[in-house]
C-alpha positions as CSV (number, residue, x, y, z in Angstrom):
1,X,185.4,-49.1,94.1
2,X,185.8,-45.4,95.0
3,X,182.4,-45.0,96.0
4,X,182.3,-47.8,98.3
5,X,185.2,-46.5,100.1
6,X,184.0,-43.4,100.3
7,X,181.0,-44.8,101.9
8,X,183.3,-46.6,104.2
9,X,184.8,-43.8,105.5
10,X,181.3,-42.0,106.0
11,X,179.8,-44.7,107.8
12,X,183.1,-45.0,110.3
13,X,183.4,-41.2,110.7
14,X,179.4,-40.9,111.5
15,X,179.1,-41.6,115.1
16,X,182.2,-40.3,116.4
17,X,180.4,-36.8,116.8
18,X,178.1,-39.0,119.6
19,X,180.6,-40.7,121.9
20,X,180.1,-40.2,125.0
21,X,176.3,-38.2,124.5
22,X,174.7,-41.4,126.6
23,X,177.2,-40.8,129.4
24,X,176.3,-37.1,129.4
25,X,172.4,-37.7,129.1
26,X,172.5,-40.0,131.5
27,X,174.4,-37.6,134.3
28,X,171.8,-35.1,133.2
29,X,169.0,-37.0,134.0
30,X,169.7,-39.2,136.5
31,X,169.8,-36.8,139.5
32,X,166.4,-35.7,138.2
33,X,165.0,-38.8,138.0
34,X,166.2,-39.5,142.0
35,X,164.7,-36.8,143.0
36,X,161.3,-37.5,141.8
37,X,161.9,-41.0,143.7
38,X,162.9,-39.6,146.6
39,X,159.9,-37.1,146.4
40,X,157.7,-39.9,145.6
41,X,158.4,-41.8,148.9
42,X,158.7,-38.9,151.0
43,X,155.0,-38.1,150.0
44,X,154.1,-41.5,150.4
45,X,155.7,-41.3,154.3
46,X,153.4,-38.4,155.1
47,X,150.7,-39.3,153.9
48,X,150.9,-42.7,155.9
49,X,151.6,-40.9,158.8
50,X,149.1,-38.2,158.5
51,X,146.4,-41.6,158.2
52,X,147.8,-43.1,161.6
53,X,147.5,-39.9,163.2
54,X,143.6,-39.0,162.1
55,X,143.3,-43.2,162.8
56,X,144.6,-42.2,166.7
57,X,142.3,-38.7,167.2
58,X,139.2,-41.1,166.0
59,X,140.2,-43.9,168.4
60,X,140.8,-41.2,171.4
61,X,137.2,-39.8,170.1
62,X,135.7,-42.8,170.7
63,X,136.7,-43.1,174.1
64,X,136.4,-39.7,175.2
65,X,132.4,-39.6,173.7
66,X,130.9,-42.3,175.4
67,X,128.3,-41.4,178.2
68,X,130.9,-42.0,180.6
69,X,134.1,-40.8,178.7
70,X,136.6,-38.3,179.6
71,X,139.2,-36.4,177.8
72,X,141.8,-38.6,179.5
73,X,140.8,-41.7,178.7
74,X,140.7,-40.4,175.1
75,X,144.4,-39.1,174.9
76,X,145.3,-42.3,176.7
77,X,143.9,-44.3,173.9
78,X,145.1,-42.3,171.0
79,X,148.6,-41.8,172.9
80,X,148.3,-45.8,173.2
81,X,147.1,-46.4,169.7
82,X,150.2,-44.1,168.5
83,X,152.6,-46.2,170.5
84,X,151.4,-49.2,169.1
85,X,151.2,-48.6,165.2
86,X,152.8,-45.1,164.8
87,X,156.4,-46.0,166.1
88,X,159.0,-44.3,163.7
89,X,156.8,-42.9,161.1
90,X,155.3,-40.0,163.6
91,X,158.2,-38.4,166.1
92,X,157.1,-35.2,168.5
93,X,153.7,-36.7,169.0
94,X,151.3,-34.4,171.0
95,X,147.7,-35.4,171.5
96,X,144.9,-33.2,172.9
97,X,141.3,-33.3,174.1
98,X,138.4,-31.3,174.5
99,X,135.2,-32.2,175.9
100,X,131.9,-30.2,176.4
101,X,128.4,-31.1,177.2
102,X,128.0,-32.0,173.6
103,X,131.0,-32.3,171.7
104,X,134.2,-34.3,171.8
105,X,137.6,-33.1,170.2
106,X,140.8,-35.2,169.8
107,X,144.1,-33.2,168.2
108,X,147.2,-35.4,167.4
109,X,150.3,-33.5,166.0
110,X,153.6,-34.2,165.8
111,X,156.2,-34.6,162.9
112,X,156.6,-37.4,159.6
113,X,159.7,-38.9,159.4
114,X,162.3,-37.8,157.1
115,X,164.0,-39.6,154.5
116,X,166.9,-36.7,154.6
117,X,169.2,-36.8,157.6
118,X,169.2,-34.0,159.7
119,X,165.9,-32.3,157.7
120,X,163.0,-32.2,160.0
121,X,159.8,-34.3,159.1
122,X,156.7,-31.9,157.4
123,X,154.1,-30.9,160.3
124,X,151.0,-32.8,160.8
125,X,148.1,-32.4,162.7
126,X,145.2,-34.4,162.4
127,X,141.6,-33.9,164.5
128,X,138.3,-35.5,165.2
129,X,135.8,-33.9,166.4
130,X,131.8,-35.9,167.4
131,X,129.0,-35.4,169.4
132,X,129.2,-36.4,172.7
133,X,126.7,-40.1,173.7
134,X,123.7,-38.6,176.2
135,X,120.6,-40.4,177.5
136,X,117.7,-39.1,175.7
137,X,114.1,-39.9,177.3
C-alpha cells in the first residue's frame, strides 16, 4: 500500500517540472520558422521577376535583330511585354538597347517587389544579347 502511493505521488509530481516548456519552445521557434517562410517567398518573388525580365530583353531582341529592326522597336516591345505580364512584380523598370552592324543588346532593370513594407525590392538586371539577321549571298 505504501509503495503504491509513493508511486502516486511520483507519477503526479513528474511533469510539473515541464509546464509550460511547449509554450516556450514554441515562442522560440516560431519566429524562426516565419522567417524561413517569408525568405522562402521573397526568393521565390525574385526569382519570378528576374524570369519576366530576361523573358522582356529576349522579346525586345527579337525585334531589335531582324534585318529591318531598330533599337526602338525593341525597347517598345520589351517595355510593352513588361506592361503586359510584369505589372507589380517588377517596379523602376528601365529597358535599354544597343544595336551594331552585327550584334543586338536588350538590358531590362528595375526592382522585385518586396514583401516588407517600406524595404526596397533586390536589384535586377537581366540582358540578351544576339547576332544581328543580314542578307548573305
Amino acid at each position: 500500500m505504501t509503495r503504491r502511493l509513493i508511486d502516486r505521488a511520483r507519477a503526479r509530481h513528474r511533469g510539473r517540472g515541464q509546464v509550460g516548456a511547449a509554450s516556450l519552445e514554441l515562442a522560440v521557434v516560431f519566429p524562426a520558422v516565419m522567417a524561413l517562410v517569408f525568405l522562402t517567398v521573397q526568393a521565390g518573388i525574385y526569382f519570378h521577376a528576374r524570369t519576366l525580365a530576361l523573358t522582356a530583353a529576349q522579346e525586345g531582341l527579337r525585334a531589335t535583330s531582324t534585318l529591318t529592326g531598330n533599337t526602338g522597336q525593341g525597347s517598345a516591345k520589351a517595355t510593352s511585354f513588361l506592361n503586359r505580364t510584369a505589372d507589380g512584380w517588377v517596379t523602376d523598370r528601365a529597358v535599354a538597347a544597343d544595336r551594331t552592324a552585327t550584334t543586338a543588346t536588350i538590358t531590362v532593370t528595375g526592382r522585385s517587389i518586396s514583401l516588407i513594407p517600406g524595404m526596397p525590392g533586390l536589384p535586377i538586371r537581366q540582358q540578351a544579347t544576339g547576332p544581328v539577321e543580314r542578307p548573305t549571298g
